[in-house]
DODRENRO-964835 format. One line per field, with one value per residue (C-alpha): chain; x, y negated, z. Coordinates in Angstrom, 3 decimals. Layout:
c = [A | ...]
px = [X | ...]
py = [Y | ...]
pz = [Z | ...]
This chain:
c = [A | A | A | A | A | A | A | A | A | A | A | A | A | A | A | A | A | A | A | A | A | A | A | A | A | A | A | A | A | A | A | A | A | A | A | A | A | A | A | A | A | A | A | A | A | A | A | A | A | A | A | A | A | A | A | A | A | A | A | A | A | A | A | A | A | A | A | A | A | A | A | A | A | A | A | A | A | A | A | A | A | A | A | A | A | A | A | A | A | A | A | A | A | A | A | A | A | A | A | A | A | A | A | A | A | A | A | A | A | A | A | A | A | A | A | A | A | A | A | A | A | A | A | A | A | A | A | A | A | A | A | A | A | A | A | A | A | A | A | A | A | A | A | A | A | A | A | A | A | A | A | A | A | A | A | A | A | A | A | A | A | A | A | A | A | A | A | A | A | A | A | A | A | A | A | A | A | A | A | A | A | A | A | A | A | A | A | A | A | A | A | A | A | A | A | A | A | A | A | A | A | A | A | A | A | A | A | A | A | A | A | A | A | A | A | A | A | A | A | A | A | A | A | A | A | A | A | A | A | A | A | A | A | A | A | A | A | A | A | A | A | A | A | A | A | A | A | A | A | A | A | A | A | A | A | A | A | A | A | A | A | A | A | A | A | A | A | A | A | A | A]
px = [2.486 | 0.878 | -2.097 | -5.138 | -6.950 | -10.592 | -11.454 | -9.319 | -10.953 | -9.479 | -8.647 | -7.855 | -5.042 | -4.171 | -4.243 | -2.340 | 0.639 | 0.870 | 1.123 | 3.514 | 5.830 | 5.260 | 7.897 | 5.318 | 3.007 | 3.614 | 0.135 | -0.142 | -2.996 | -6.048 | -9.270 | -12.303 | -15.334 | -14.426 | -12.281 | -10.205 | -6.918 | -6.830 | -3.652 | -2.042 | 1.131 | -0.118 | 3.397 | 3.888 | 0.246 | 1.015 | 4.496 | 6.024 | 8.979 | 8.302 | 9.268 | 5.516 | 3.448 | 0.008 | -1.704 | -5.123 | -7.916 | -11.500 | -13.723 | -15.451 | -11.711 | -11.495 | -13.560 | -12.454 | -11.747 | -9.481 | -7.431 | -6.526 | -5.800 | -2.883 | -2.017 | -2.750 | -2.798 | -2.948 | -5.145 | -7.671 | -8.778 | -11.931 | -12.574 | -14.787 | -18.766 | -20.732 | -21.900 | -17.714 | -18.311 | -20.439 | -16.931 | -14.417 | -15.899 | -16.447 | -13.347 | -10.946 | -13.047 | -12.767 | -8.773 | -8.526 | -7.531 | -7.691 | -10.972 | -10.115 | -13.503 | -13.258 | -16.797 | -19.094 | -22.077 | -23.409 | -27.033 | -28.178 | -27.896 | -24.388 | -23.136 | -25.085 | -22.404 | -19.858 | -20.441 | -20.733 | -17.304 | -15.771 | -16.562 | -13.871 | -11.534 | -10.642 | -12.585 | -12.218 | -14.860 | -14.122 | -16.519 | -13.359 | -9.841 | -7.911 | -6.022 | -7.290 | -10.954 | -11.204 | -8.953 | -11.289 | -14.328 | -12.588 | -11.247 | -14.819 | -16.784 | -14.199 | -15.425 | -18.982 | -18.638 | -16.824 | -19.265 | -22.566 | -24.109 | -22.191 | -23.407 | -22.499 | -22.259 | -20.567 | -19.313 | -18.408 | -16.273 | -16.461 | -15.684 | -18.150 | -19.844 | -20.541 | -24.411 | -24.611 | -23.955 | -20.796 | -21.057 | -18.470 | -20.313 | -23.342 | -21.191 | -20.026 | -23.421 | -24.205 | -21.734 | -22.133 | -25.937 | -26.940 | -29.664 | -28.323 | -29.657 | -26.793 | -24.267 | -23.618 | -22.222 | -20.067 | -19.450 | -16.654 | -13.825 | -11.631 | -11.978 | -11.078 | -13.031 | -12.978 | -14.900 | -14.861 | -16.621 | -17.417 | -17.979 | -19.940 | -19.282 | -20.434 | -17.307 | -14.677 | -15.179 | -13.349 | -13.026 | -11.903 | -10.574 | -9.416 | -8.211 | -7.888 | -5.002 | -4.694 | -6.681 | -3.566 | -4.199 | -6.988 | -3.485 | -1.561 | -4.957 | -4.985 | -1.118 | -2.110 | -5.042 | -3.320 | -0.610 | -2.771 | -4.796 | -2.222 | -2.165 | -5.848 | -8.285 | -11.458 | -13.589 | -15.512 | -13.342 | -13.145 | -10.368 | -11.746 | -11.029 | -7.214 | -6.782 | -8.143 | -4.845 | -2.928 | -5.045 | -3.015 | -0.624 | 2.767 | 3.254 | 0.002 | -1.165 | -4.367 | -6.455 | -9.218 | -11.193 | -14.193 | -17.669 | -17.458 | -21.430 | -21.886 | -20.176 | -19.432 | -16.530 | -15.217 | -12.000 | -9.781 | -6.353 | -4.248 | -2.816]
py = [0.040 | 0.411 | -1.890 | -2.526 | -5.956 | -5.775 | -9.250 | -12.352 | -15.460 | -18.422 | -16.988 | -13.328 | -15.195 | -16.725 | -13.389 | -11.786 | -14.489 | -13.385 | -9.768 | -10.121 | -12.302 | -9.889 | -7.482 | -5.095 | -4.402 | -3.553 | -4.830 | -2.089 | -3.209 | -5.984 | -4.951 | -7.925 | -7.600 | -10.029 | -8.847 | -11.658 | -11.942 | -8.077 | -6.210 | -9.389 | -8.983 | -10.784 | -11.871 | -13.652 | -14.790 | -16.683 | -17.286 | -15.546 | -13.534 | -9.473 | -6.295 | -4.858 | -3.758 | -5.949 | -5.075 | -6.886 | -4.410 | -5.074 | -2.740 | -1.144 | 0.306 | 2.777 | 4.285 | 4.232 | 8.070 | 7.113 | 4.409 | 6.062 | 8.938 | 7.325 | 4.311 | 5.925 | 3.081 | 3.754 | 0.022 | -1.312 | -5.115 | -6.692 | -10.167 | -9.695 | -9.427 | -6.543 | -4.973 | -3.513 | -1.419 | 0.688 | 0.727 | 1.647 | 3.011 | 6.656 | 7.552 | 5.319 | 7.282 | 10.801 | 10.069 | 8.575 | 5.196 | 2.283 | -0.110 | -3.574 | -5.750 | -9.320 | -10.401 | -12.508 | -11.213 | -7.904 | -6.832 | -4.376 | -1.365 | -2.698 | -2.526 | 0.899 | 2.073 | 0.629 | 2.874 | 5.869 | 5.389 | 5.198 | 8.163 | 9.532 | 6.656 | 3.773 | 0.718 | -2.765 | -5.695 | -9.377 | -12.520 | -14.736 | -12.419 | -15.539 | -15.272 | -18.660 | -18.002 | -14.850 | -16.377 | -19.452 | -17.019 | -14.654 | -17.638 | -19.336 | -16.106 | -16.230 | -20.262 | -19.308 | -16.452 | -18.873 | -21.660 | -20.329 | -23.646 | -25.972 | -27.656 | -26.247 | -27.564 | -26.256 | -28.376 | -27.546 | -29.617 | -28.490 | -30.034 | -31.858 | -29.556 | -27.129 | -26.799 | -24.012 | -23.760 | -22.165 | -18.628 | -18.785 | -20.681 | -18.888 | -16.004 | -18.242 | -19.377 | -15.542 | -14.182 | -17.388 | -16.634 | -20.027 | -20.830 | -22.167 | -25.642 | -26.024 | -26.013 | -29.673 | -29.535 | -32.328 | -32.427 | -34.688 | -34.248 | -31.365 | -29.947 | -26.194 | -25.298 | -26.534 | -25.276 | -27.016 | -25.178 | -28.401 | -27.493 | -30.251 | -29.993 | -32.539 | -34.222 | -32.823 | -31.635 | -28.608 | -28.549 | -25.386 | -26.444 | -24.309 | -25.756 | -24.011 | -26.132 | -23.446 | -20.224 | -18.528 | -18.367 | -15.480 | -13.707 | -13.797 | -12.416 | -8.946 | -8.524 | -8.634 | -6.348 | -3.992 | -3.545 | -3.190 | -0.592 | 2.073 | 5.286 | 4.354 | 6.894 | 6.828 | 4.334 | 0.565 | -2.123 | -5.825 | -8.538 | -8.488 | -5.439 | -5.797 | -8.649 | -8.048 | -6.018 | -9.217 | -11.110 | -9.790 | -12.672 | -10.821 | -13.207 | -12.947 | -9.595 | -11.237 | -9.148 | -9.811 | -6.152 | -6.501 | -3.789 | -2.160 | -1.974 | -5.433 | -8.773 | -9.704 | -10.258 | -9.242 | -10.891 | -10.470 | -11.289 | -8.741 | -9.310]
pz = [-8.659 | -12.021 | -12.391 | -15.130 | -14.874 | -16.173 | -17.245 | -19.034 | -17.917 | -16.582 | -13.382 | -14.850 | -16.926 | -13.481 | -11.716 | -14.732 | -14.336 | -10.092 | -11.181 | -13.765 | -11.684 | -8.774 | -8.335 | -6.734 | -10.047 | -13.199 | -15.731 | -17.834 | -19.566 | -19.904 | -20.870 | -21.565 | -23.459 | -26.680 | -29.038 | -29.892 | -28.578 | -29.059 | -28.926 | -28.099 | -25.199 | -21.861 | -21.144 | -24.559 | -24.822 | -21.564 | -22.033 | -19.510 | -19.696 | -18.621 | -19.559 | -18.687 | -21.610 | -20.392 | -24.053 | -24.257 | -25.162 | -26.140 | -24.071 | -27.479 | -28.502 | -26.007 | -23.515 | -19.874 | -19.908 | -23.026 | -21.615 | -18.363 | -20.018 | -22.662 | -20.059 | -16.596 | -13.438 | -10.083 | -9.059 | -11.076 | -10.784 | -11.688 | -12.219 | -15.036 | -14.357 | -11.689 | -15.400 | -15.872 | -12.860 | -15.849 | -17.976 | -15.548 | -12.294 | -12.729 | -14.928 | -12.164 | -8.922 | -10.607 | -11.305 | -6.951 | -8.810 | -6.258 | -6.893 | -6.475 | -7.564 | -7.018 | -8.270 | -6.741 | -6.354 | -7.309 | -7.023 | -4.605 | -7.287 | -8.466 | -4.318 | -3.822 | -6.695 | -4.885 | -2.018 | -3.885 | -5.454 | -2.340 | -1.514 | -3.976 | -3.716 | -2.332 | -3.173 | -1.887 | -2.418 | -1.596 | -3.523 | -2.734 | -2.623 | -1.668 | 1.767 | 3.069 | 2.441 | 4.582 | 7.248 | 7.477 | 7.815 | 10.406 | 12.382 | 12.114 | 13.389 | 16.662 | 17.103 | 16.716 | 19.479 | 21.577 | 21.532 | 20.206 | 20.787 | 18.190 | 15.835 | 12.431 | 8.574 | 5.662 | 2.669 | -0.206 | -3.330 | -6.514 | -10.307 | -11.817 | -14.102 | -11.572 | -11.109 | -8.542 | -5.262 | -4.476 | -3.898 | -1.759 | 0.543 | 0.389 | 1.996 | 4.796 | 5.698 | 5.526 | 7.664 | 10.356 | 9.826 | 9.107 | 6.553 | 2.854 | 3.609 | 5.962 | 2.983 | 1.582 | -1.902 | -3.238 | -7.475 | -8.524 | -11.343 | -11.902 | -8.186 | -7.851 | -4.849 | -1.465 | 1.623 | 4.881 | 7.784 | 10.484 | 14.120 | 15.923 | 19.911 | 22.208 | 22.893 | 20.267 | 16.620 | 14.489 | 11.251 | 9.264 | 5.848 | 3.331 | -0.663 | -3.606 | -5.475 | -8.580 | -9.567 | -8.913 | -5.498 | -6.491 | -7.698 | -4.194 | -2.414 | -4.905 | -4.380 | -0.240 | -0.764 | -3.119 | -0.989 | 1.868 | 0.353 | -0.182 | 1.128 | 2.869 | 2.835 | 0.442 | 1.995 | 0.963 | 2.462 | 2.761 | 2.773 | 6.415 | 7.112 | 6.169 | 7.402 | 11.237 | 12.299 | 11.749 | 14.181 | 17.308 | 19.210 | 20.708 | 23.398 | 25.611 | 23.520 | 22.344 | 20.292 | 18.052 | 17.347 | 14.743 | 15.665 | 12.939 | 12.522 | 12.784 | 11.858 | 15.880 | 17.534 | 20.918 | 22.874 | 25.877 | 27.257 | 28.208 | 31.701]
């Protein structure tokens, strides 16, 4: 699969290295808003040996149209800011390019777009693409269901500069639909990001843990998505979404369906 990447930050240049080791993509091209580094080679700008072209672009040397046009792709990946949607979105919708945005936040406007471009294609949105994340949250909605009553905290670890909470938490208290001042943040070092979902019973406690030991791991959640998306018709999806089909046990058939209307779970054991 031919694939663009939209964005050359830290963990873009982590991403970048997963899909140029991966023998299921092939970077065509990286496209950021500065123009230094500018028709540099990806794979020799991060020392990695690759046949794939990966040309850096500055945004202001081509339009959209332009670029898919002389280097066609059939995924797109964003990990650059909700204001690229106004770059790419439209020329990779019109062409049925797949949408894969990875950005944290967008503003209500910014996610409205979203949902008109999937009307023509197939777009995915996930704050935090790594596999780990979206298992904790899946596996911590089932908990909650189970025991509604428990006690709940989030914590979250990040390096020391970071001022903010974590946006990644702020979705986990959303989707749990606890109130932000149940997220605890810890600033220490050169911590990646670590959220720990603690369930307080009366007699026992749970702890959900997931650790991000390199950006990289951003890189092995778009390679699962991308995959995942092909050959899926136009729609908006989440990592939640493709990962729910997985949540199925052979032995005693237990199945884990998500409503699609709302974030809820439902369970039973196949006799």
């Amino acid at each position: 699969m031919k694939v663009g990447l939209i964005g050359f930050g830290k963990t873009g240049r982590a991403v970048a290295s997963v899909l140029l080791e991966s023998k299921s993509t092939n970077l065509q091209w990286v496209v950021r808003q500065s123009t230094t580094l500018e028709h540099r080679s990806v794979p020799e700008f991060l020392g990695i040996q690759s046949d794939e072209p990966g040309l850096i672009y500055s945004k202001d040397e081509f339009t959209a149209d332009q670029l898919l046009d002389h280097m066609p792709v059939d995924a797109i990946i964003d990990f650059s800011h909700e204001s690229g949607l106004e770059y790419y979105a439209e020329a990779a919708a019109k062409r049925g390019i797949i949408i894969v945005s990875a950005i944290s936040h967008y503003e209500p406007a910014a996610h409205a777009k979203l949902k008109d471009l999937s009307k023509k294609t197939v777009v995915m949105h996930s704050p935090n693409i790594t596999l780990g994340i979206n298992f904790l949250m899946i596996a911590a909605k089932i908990l909650k269901n189970i025991a509604p009553y428990t006690d709940i905290e989030i914590i979250e670890e990040h390096f020391r500069k970071k001022s903010e909470v974590s946006g990644t938490a702020k979705v986990i208290a959303r989707e749990l639909d606890l109130p932000e001042d149940a997220i605890k943040t810890v600033r220490a070092g050169g911590i990646i990001g670590t959220h720990e979902i603690l369930f307080g019973f009366p007699y026992q406690t749970v702890r959900l843990k997931h650790e991000a030991i390199s950006r990289e791991a951003f890189g092995n959640g778009i390679l699962f998505a991308v995959e995942q998306l092909i050959g899926k018709p136009s729609g908006l999806y989440s990592m939640e979404d493709l990962l729910l089909p997985y949540f199925r046990l052979q032995e005693n058939e237990v199945e884990t369906i998500a409503d699609n209307r709302k974030p809820w779970w439902k369970f039973w054991i196949k006799g």
